[in-house]
Phi, psi and omega in degrees: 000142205258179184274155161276179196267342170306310187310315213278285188315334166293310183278343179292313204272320166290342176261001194300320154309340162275357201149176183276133198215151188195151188227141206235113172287135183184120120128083241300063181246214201213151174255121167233147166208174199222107179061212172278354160320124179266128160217047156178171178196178237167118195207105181046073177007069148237147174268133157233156166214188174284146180236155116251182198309345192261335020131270199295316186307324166307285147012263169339301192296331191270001206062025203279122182303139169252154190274122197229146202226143160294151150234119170083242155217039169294145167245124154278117163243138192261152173278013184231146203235158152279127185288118174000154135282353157302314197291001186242040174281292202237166172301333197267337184255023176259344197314308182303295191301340185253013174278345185283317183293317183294335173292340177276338189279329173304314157322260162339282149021282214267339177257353117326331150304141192293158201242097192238349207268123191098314187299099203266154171308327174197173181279153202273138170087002182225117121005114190290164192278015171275329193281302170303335173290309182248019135329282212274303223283139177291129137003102188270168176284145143274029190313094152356133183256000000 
């Protein structure tokens, strides 16, 4: 069942203390991101959000359901949870959940980025080996056959 576009403007605004947040259609759920962060997603007007291991325990304690999906003929369980229901009265009391989901995205983020820092591309004075090919390689004739 797809969201209503109410629902969706309804979790942007609860989550609207964290950041500039916006909702993205996909995959025909909803997207929330914070900035360029995804920390959350909206699925048959429900709110979920991202958790990792330091996280999903705050989650847990609290009861929080986690978003679980078919895939195929499979149940795919996901890193994203449901927030209380106290937490979906105001923007003030979703606020705590979704700094959390923004710390996991933050997270996620910083470990997917490329680890480029220090490493020069090649050794200085050595040729990349496309360049060294085609030094060396011979020269074919443009003969007519």
């Amino acid at each position: 069942m797809p969201e209503s576009p109410g629902f969706v403007a309804f979790a942007v605004e609860l989550l609207g203390h964290v950041g500039p947040v916006r909702a993205r259609a996909m995959f025909g759920g909803h997207g929330i991101y914070c900035g360029d962060l995804m920390i959350g997603l909206v699925d048959d007007d429900e709110v979920f959000l991202k958790t990792d291991p330091e996280t999903r325990p705050r989650f847990e304690e609290a009861g929080c359901r986690q978003w679980v999906y078919t895939g195929g003929r499979k149940e795919m369980r996901t890193s994203y949870f449901r927030p209380p229901d106290e937490a979906h009265e105001s923007p003030e009391d979703m606020e705590p959940w979704g700094r959390l989901a923004l710390e996991a995205a933050r997270r996620a983020a910083r470990a997917k980025a490329p680890k480029r820092k220090g490493k020069p591309a090649s050794k200085p004075g050595k040729a990349s080996q496309p360049e060294r090919l085609r030094r060396t390689a011979p020269r074919r004739s443009r003969r007519p056959r």
